[in-house]
N, C-alpha and C positions, 0 to 999 in steps of 0.2 A: 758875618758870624757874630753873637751875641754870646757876651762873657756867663760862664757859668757862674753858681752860685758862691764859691769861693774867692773868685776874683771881686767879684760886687761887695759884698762883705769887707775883704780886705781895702779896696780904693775908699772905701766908706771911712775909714777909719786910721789911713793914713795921716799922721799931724804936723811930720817934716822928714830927713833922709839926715843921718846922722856921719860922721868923720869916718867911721868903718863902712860904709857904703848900705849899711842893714836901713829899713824905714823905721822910724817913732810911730810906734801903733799906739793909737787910744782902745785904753782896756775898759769897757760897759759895765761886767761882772768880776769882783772878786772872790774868791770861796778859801778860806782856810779853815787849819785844822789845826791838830796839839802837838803834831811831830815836826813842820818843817816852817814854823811860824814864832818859837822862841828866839831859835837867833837872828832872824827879819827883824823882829820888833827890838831886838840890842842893837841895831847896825843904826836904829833909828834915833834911839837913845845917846850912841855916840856922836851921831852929827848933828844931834840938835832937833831932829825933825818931825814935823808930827804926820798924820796919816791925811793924804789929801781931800778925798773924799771920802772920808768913813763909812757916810751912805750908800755906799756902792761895795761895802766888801760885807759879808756874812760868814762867821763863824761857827765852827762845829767842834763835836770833841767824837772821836769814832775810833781812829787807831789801837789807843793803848788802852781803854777801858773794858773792864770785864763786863762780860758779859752773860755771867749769874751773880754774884755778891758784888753790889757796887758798894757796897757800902766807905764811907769815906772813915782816916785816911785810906789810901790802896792798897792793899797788900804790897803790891810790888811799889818802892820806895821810887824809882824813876816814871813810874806813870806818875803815880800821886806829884811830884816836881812839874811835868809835863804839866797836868791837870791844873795845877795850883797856878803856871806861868800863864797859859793862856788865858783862864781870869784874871788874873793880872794887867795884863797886858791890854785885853780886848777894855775894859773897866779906863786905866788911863788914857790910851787912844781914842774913846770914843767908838769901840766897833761892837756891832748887835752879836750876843754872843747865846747859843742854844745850851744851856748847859745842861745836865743829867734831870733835872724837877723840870723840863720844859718838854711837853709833848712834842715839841717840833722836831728835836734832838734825832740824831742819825746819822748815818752814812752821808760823809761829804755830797756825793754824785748821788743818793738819793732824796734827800733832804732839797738842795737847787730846782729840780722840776717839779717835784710834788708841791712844794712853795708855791711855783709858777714864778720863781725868778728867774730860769733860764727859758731864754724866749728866741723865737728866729730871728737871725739877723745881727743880732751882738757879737762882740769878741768878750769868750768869758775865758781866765786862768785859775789854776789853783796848782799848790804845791804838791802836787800828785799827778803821776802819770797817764790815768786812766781820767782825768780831765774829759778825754775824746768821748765820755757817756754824754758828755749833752749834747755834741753836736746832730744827736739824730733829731735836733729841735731844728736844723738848717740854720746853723750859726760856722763863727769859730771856734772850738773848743781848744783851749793849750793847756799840757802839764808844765810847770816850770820849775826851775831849780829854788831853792831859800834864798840865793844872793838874788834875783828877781824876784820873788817873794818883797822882799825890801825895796824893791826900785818901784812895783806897782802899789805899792802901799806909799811911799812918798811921791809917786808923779803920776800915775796912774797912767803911765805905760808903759810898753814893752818893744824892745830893739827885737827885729828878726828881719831873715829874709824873705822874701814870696818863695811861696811852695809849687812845684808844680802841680797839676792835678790827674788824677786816674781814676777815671770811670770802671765802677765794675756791679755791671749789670749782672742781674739773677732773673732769670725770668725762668716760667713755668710756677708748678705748684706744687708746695713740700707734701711727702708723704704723712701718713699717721705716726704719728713719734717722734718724727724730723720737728725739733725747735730753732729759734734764734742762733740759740751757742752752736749747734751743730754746725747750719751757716758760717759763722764765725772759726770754727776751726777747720772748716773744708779748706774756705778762702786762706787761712796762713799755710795752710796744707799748700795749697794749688801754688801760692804765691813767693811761699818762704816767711822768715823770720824778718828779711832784711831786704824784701823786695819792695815794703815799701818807705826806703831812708828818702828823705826829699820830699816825698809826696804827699798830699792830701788826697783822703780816698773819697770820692763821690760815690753811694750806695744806690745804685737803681734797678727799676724794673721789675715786674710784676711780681715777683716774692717780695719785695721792699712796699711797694702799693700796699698792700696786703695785710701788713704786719700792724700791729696798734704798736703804742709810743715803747712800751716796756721791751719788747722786742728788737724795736729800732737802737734803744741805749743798749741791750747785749751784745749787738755787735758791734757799735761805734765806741762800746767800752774796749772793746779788743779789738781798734785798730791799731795800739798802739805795740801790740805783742807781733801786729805783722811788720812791723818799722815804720808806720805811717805815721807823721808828725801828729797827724789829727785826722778826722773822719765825720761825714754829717750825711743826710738825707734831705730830700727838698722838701720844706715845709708844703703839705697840702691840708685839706678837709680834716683828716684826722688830726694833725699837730693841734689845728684849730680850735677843733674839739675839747681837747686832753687840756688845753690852757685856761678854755672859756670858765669863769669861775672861782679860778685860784686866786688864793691870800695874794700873791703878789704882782698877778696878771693887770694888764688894766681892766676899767669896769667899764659897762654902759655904752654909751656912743665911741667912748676912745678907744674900747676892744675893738667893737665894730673897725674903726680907721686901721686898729693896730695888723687886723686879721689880714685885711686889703694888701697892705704894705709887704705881709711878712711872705700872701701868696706870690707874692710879684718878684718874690728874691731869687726862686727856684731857676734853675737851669732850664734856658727853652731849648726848643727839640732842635734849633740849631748852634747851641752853644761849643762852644771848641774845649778838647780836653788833650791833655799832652800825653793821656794814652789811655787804652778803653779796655778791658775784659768784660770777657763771655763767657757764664757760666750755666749749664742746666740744672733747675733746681734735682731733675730724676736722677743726679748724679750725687745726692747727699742723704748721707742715711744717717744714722744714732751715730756719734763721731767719741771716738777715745783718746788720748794721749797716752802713749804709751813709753814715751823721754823724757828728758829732761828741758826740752823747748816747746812752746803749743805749737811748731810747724811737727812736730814728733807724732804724728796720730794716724789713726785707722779707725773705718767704716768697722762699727764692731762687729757686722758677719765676717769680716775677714782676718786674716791671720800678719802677724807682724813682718813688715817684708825684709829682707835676706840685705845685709849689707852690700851686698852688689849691687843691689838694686839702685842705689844713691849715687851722685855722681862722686867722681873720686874725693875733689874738695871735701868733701863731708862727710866721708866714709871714716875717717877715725873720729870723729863726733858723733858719729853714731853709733858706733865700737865701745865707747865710751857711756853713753848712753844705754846699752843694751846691760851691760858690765855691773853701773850701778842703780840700776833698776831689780838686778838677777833677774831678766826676761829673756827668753833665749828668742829668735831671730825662725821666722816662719812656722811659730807658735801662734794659735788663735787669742783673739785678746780679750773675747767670750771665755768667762770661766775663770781668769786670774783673780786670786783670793783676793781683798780687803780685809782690814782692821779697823778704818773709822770712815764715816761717810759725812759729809761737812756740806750743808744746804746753808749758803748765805754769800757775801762780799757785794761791792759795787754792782759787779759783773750781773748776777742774780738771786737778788736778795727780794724782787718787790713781788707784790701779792698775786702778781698772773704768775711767776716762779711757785708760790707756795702752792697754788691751785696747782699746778701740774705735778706737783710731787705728790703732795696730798691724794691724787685719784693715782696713784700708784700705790701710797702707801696704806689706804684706806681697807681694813679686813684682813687685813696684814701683819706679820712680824718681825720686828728685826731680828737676823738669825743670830743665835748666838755668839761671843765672842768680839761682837762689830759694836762700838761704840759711835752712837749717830747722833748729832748735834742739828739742827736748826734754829737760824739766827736771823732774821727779820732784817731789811734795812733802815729801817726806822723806827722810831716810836708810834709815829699813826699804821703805816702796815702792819706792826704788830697787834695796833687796836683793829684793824679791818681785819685780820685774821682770825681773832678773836670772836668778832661780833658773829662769824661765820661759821665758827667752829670748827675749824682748821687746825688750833692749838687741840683739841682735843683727839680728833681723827689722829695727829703724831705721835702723844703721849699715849694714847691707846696700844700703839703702835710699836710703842718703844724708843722712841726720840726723845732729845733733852728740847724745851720750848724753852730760848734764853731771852735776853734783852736786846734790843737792837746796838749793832756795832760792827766792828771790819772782821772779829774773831780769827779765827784759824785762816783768814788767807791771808795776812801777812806775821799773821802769831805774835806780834809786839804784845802780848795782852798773855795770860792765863791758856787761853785754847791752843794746846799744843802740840804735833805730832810726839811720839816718846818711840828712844830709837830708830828700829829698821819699820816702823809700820807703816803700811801705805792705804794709803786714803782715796776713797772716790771722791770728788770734789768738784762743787760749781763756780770755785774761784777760776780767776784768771790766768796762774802761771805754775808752773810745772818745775821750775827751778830747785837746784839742789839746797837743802835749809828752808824753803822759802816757807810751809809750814811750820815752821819750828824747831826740829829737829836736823841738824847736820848730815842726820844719814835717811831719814824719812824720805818715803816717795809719795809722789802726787797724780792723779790718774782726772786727767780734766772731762767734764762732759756736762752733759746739762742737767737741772734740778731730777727730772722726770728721771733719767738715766742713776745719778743716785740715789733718788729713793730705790730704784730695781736692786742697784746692788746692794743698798743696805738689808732689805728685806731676804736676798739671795744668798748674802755672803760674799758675792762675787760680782764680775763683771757681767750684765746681763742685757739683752737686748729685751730693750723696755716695749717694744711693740709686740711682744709677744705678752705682756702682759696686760697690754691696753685694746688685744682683741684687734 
């Protein structure tokens, strides 16, 4: 048996086996941001120490900034502190930093591969949980806490244990309207919230073949919403591709050696994995959330299933869920009204995202009452949107065209749910607050699926509108 591409990676990068029994990983990539990198960079200050390789971390500013009036200082008095510390910080350390006047600027997890700093084969971290977008490069991708934060900035590594691995094959061919995130939420559908604690998830098989890079990071950004540590895909032809090129890829003959190497990491067709799924793609259709967890969802031709349905464990969580949602329980999930519709975040912010909303929203209206934002995940997507005329097909439309940033999917910033109002959304998470609002709700699904119900008012099965 010949180790899959997780195990390889991981022995690569082993540097010693620490007093708590976890291994000293050497970390390749560092990525921070303006929320969980102020007090890393004081832990360092206190001990004395400076940043070991500075060359190896890359900073962004994405969370807390607005994302229509940046103008400086911030409105909001604790972004602007944020803003102000990570210049700081980044400036004394020595660390390359994106700020607002730099086209590069963006979304942590968008900003890394469009670079061509996240590449197969590496261990990359950042102080964010959705980390797992790069791994659909066939790396290791980890979120980690701020007190790690501080340990990979002074050692440049990081204590963990080996993960086990799970295979989960998709084979077949998606329908017309079926995207990435549908994928993605069938799988936490299928799996649970927390079936995958321990694990690394392996993504294969002919829908995975299939998919180009923007696709691959939708769902390895929401492996982490199914409990899996982290998530990747085996580097083939296409990663190849997507890299050849890039600011920070290698060039010339060394791509050439680097391409060799990175094919060679993939998982052979006899590699062992500590556990496998089987899933048909003809089994995934336009997917909704309809709770307060992404395992909370429904095929939008169907209706909300009946608290029985659940097994007992999780039957008053779903009680709960149904409760503050006000969604009643074997009601269809076609047709539930919206208030704001919100195209952007790590999850799906990049420009094959915008292209799929776009041919939805293109001839189109937003219906009255519905307040619809899209938000780019970077500075260059928003110029390749641009150049396309993409900005104009939304604003035609009825959408706000903002600046690139994390907006309304974690609402540290201005974009914000207000009150009870619930949002179609191509963010990641479904959580109570988690837009902004305490009593706000969140209705997950993919770009294409919110443009329909912006335009609708409602929940809408986007294939009936895509013919």
């Amino acid at each position: 048996m010949t180790q899959n591409l997780f195990n390889k990676v991981y022995d690569q990068h082993v540097v010693g086996q620490l007093a708590s029994g976890q291994d000293q990983i050497f970390v390749g990539r560092h990525l921070i941001h303006e929320v969980t990198s102020p007090q890393a960079f004081e832990m360092l200050r206190e001990r004395g120490l400076k940043v070991m390789f500075p060359e190896r971390t890359l900073a962004t500013v994405d969370h807390i900034i607005p994302t229509d009036d940046q103008a400086r200082p911030f409105v909001d008095l604790l972004a602007e502190q944020m803003m102000s510390a990570i210049e700081v910080n980044c400036a004394e350390f020595g660390v390359e930093l994106l700020k607002l006047d730099d086209q590069r600027q963006g979304i942590v997890h968008v900003v890394g591969p469009e670079q061509g700093l996240t590449q197969p084969g590496i261990t990359l971290v950042c102080g964010d949980s959705h980390t797992s977008t790069h791994g659909a490069f066939g790396n290791i991708s980890l979120g980690i806490g701020t007190s790690q934060v501080a340990q990979v900035l002074a050692t440049q590594t990081l204590a963990m244990k080996r993960l086990e691995v799970r295979r989960i094959e998709v084979n077949g061919t998606l329908a017309s309207g079926v995207f990435a995130k549908d994928v993605a939420l069938h799988i936490i559908r299928v799996l649970g919230v927390e079936g995958g604690v321990g694990y690394a998830y392996e993504y294969a098989g002919t829908v995975f073949d299939a998919m180009d890079m923007e696709e691959r990071m939708t769902v390895c950004n929401m492996s982490i919403e199914g409990g899996a540590r982290c998530g990747y895909v085996n580097p083939d032809e296409t990663t190849v591709e997507y890299l050849r090129g890039r600011p920070l890829s290698p060039q010339g003959e060394e791509f050439e050696r680097a391409a060799e190497w990175w094919l060679s990491l993939a998982s052979g067709p006899d590699a062992e994995f500590d556990d496998v799924i089987k899933i048909d793609a003809a089994d995934i259709e336009p997917t909704v959330t309809w709770g307060i967890n992404p395992a909370q969802s429904v095929g939008v031709s169907k209706a909300i299933p009946a608290v029985s349905e659940f097994p007992e464990h999780e039957q008053v969580g779903v009680q709960e869920a149904l409760e503050f949602m006000d969604i009643q329980a074997e009601a269809p999930i076609a047709g539930l009204k919206i208030d704001v519709a919100f195209i952007g975040s790590c999850t799906n912010s990049r420009i094959s995202d915008l292209r799929e909303a776009a041919a939805v929203a293109k001839g189109n209206q937003v219906a009255d009452g519905v307040r619809a934002l899209i938000v780019p995940g970077s500075q260059l997507v928003r110029q390749q949107a641009e150049s396309e005329g993409l900005d104009k097909v939304f604003t035609e439309a009825g959408f706000e065209w903002r600046s690139a940033g994390c907006s309304m999917c974690l609402a540290m910033n201005p974009d914000k749910l207000q009150g009870r109002e619930i949002s179609a959304s191509s963010s990641n998470r479904n959580f109570k607050g988690r837009q902004g609002s305490p009593t706000g709700r969140t209705l997950l699904m993919s770009p294409a699926m919110v443009a329909a119900a912006a335009v609708n008012g409602c929940v809408t099965d986007v294939r009936n509108m895509l013919g």
